[in-house]
C-alpha angles and dihedrals in degrees: 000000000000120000105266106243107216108149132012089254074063089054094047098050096048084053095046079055093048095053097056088053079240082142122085108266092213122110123244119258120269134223134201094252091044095052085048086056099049089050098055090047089054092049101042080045096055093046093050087054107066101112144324094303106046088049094045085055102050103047081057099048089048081051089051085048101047119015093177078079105081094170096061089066091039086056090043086059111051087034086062089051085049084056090056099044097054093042086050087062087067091034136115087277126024086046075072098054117029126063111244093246086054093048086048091044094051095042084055102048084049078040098056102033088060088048093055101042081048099050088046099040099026092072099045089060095052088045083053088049095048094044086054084053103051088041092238148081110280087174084115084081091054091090085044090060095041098256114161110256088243097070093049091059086051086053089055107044090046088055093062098031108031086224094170089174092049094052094049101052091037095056072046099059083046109049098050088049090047089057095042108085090017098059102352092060107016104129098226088049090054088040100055097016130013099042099046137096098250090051087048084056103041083066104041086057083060093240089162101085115146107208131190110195106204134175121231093208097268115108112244143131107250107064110221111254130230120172152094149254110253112218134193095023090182102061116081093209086067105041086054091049085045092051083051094052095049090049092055092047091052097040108030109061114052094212094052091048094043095054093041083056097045095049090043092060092042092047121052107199120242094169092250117114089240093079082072099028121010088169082072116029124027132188091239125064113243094177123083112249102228094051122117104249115244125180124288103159116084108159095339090304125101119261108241109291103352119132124254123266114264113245115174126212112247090254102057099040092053148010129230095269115189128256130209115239113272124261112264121237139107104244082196103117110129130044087210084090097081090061075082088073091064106033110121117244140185140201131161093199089227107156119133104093097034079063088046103055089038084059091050092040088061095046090059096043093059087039082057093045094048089056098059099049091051095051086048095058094050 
């Protein structure tokens, strides 16, 4: 019979245990009904999985399931900016300034880490729906679907506690450790992404920019912005202390949380900009594909007369593409991990003009661009 996971103290002793491997390493029985189960969470899992918007839709409608989940609209949310971000590499700008096998390289490497997050996470939370169903705890399956022993020590505890926070911060601290060895540090991903040029300029044009789009209640076009830069993308201290920003940002404060929600319903998400500010960006080109490129963007609005930016829908800037199974293993070593869930963090949410200058910095950086090659071909 599992450890009863009454207080966080509790939490912190089973992993202590854990740690020193003091647990059985066998696997629990299995029954018939258990293995079917297994099967179909596999399955739904699979077909949810088939690219950023399927993924994206599936984490909100668990969240609308099942609120108690932060995470699920914390993951909704970034998975929306990964969306962005994959659909700008075939957009009015970066397609300027990016080679195409750097634009495929970097949507891969997007591509991959959210498969990734979704295949891990994805189950947990059905194990968490079909425990509520059957009206007990199922988090004996989570070693059966490769879930770190970590998380299913969080399951357990929330069970018992409806720690909604813990659980969070915790399914933070685990999926950025679950990337880490897996995309962070995989050798092929330093070797054609991380590690490049493009890559290095990718992130000095501050194309890391997490944005929550949210409604004040007025009906208008331009959803209102709230987010934060991501740095260091690379170090797994500060993605965990990112994923916890962003958390507070997104659960601390009720109007932000209320307008997120109220823009997310009102707004299904295809991976193209136009979903926040159509006045801005739109899914056609309007602008003739042979022209020079000359400035549009002055504090996120369009210049007089110039032509929206080109943000293509998901489905029309690239295909499903395949992945290979993930590498089995369980990243959970030190206990010390769980210092993370109480770490103090602070973020004024302040976003707006940081977008705005990243817009303009690319401008100039295609308008730059531009210039050389002309001079070249003189």
């Amino acid at each position: 019979m599992p450890f009863l996971l009454d207080s966080f103290s509790d939490v912190k002793k089973e992993l202590k245990k854990k740690m020193k491997k003091e647990s059985s390493g066998l696997l629990p029985f299995l029954s018939e009904n258990d293995k079917q189960c297994i099967h179909l969470i596999r399955e739904q899992t699979r077909q949810l999985n088939q690219n950023n918007v399927t993924r994206t839709q599936a984490y909100f409608q668990f969240y609308l399931q099942h609120p108690e989940i932060h995470w699920a609209l914390l993951g909704h949310m970034v998975s929306r900016n990964v969306g962005w971000n994959m659909t700008d590499l075939k957009g009015e700008l970066l397609t300027k300034l990016l080679p195409e096998k750097d634009q495929k390289a970097i949507f891969f490497f997007l591509e991959r880490g959210s498969w990734l997050i979704f295949q891990d996470v994805f189950p947990q939370f059905l194990v968490y729906d079909l425990s509520l169903r059957r009206g007990r705890d199922m988090f004996h399956l989570l070693p059966f679907l490769h879930t770190s022993t970590f998380m299913e020590t969080m399951w357990r505890y929330f069970w018992r506690s409806g720690d909604s926070y813990t659980l969070a911060i915790g399914t933070v601290i685990n999926e950025q450790s679950y990337l880490e060895k897996r995309l962070i540090q995989n050798t092929h991903f330093q070797n054609t992404v991380t590690g490049t040029v493009s890559f290095k300029m990718y992130d000095f044009l501050r194309l890391n920019n997490i944005l929550f789009p949210y409604c004040l209640g007025e009906k208008r076009e331009k959803a209102s912005l709230t987010g934060a830069t991501s740095r260091y993308f690379t170090s797994l201290h500060e993605r965990i202390l990112f994923g916890k920003e962003l958390y507070s940002l997104l659960f601390q404060r009720e109007r932000i949380l209320e307008g997120v929600l109220k823009w997310t319903l009102e707004h299904p998400h295809t991976g193209s900009r136009k979903d926040y500010w159509p006045d801005l960006f739109n899914d056609v080109k309007e602008s003739s594909p042979r022209s020079i490129y000359k400035r549009r963007v002055k504090n996120c609005e369009l210049r007089k007369g110039a032509e929206r930016l080109y943000s293509p829908p998901l489905k029309y800037a690239w295909p499903n593409i395949p992945h290979e199974d993930a590498t089995s293993g369980d990243w959970y070593e030190d206990w010390h991990v769980l210092d993370y869930i109480h770490k103090e963090v602070s973020l004024d949410g302040e976003i707006l003009s940081n977008y705005c200058k990243t817009l303009e910095t690319i401008e100039l950086a295609v308008m730059a661009k531009e210039a050389i090659l002309f001079r070249e071909e003189e």
